[in-house]
N, C-alpha and C positions, 0 to 999 in steps of 0.2 A: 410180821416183824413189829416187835413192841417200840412206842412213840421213844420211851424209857430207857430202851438202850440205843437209838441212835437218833439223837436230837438234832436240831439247829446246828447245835455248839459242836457235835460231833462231824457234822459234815463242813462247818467251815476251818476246824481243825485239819481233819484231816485232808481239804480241799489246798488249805497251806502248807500241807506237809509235803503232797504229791508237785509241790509247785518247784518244792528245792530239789537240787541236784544233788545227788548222791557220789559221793567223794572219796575212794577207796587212796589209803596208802600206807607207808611200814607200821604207823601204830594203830588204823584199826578204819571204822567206819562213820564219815561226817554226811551229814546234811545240809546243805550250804557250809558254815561256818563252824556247826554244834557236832561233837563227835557224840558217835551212838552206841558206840562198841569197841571194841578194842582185843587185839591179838591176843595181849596178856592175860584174859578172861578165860583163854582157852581148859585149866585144870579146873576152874572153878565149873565149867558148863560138863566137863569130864566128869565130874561128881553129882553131878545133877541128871547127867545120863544113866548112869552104872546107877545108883538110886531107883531110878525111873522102871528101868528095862530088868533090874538083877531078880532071879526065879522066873522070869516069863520066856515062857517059847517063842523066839522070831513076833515079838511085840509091833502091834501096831501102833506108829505115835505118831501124835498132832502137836505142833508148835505154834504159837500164837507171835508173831513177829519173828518173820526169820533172818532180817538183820545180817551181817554182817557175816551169818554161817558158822557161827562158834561151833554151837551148839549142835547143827547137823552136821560139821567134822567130825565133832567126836561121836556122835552118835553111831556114824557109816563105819567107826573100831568095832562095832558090834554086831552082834547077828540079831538083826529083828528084820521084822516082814514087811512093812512097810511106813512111810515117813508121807505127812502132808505137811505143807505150812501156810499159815495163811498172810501176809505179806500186802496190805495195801498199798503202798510207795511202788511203784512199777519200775521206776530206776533200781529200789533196790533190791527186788525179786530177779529183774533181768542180770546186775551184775551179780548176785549170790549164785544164781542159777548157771551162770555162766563159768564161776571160780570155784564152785565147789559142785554142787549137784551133779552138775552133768557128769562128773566123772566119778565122783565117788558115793552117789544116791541113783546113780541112773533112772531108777524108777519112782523115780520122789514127785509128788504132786504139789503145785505150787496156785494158792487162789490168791489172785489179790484183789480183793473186795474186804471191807473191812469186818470182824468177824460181827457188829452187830446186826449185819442185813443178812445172815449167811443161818439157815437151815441144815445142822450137819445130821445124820442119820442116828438113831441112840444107837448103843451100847456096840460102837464101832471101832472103839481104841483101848489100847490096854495101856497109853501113857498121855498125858497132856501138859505140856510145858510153856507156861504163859508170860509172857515180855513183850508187853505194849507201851507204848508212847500217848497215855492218854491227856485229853483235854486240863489243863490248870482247874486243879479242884475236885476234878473226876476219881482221881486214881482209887480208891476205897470206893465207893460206888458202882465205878464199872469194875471192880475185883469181881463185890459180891453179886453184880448182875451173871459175868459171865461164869460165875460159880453155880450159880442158881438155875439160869436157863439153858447153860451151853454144857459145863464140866462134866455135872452128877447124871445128864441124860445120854452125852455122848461116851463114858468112860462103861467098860464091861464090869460085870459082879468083881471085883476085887482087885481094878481100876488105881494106878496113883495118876495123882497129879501133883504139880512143883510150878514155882515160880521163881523170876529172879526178883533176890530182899537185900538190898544193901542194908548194911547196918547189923546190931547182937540182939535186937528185940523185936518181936512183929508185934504190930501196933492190938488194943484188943478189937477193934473191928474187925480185924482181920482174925485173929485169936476163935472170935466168935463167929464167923461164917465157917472156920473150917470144924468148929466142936458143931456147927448145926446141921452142917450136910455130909460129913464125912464120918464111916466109921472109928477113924483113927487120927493120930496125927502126930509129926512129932518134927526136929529141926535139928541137924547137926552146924555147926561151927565152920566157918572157913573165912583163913586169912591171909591174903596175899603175900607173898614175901614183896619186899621193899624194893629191892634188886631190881623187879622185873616193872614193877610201873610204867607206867610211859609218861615220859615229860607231859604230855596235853591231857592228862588225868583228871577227869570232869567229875568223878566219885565224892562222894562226902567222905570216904573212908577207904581204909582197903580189906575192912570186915565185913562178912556179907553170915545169912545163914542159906540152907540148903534144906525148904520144904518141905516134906512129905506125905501128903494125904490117901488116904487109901478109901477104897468105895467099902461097902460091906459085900461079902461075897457071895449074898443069896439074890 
């Protein structure tokens, strides 16, 4: 395990994270006080699945924060082969696991250790979906760490992977890690309707884009 992707700052971050409580109710998922997720996100992680999993056979996918379950309801509409997630908050593995998994992922594997101490197998998924809660300062860093050492070795010859991006623009940092290790790349639009918000709406926006990077297929 590299010094580089799980520092100091990484273990008393997430040593803080595992401390708060995990707070499920009608508009989504808090920690302590701070909401993490939200019901209404549900069409948006819909698009990011069907994206993800659309032309592949019964797809194997890995989610980086599985949170609150959006993302692996809408996935369990699908037919793919199997689902991991990796989940360091133990409260919030146990309730996800609890409210969704168990009944509509049956077979879904859940680690929670944080994904930078974690050795996954290469070319073992055919989808990867990344939504972490990283350190003040980190986020762009540990993107392109876990793009580098974790995405392009775990993902099969013609492999996507996606992130969740608030906002109409990815940053070029970001820009440039996916032109450097992906054969392709490209972002559709999505924008929440008004309607469905939720009053405790923590977003800078209700614009997001929708990823999509693809491995080369040889």
């Amino acid at each position: 395990m590299s010094t580089d992707r799980y520092t100091p700052m990484h273990q008393a971050h997430i040593g803080r994270l595992r401390k708060l409580p995990a707070i499920l109710d009608s508009q989504g998922l808090r920690l302590g006080t701070q909401y993490v997720m939200f019901f209404a996100e549900a069409d948006l992680m819909r698009a990011h699945a069907v994206k993800l999993t659309s032309g592949t056979t019964r797809a194997d996918v890995l989610e980086i924060g599985l949170g609150l379950g959006v993302f692996a309801d809408q996935l369990a509409r699908l037919d793919i082969g199997s689902y991991t997630a990796i989940e360091p908050h133990h409260g919030v593995a146990s309730l996800t696991t609890e409210r969704v998994l168990a009944s509509r992922l049956p077979g879904a594997k859940v680690i929670t250790e944080p994904w930078q101490t974690l050795s996954l197998p290469d070319a073992s998924y055919d989808a990867i979906m990344y939504d972490t809660w990283p350190p003040r300062g980190r986020a762009d860093k540990d993107f392109a760490l876990f793009v580098e050492t974790v995405a392009v070795k775990a993902l099969r010859p013609g492999g996507r992977f996606s992130f969740f991006h608030s906002g109409t623009q990815l940053s070029p940092a970001r820009q440039h890690i996916l032109d450097q290790h992906f054969a392709a790349w490209d972002c559709e639009p999505y924008e929440m309707a008004a309607e469905i918000v939720p009053p405790a709406w923590t977003k800078p926006t209700r614009q997001f884009l929708i990823p999509i990077a693809t491995t080369s297929r040889s």
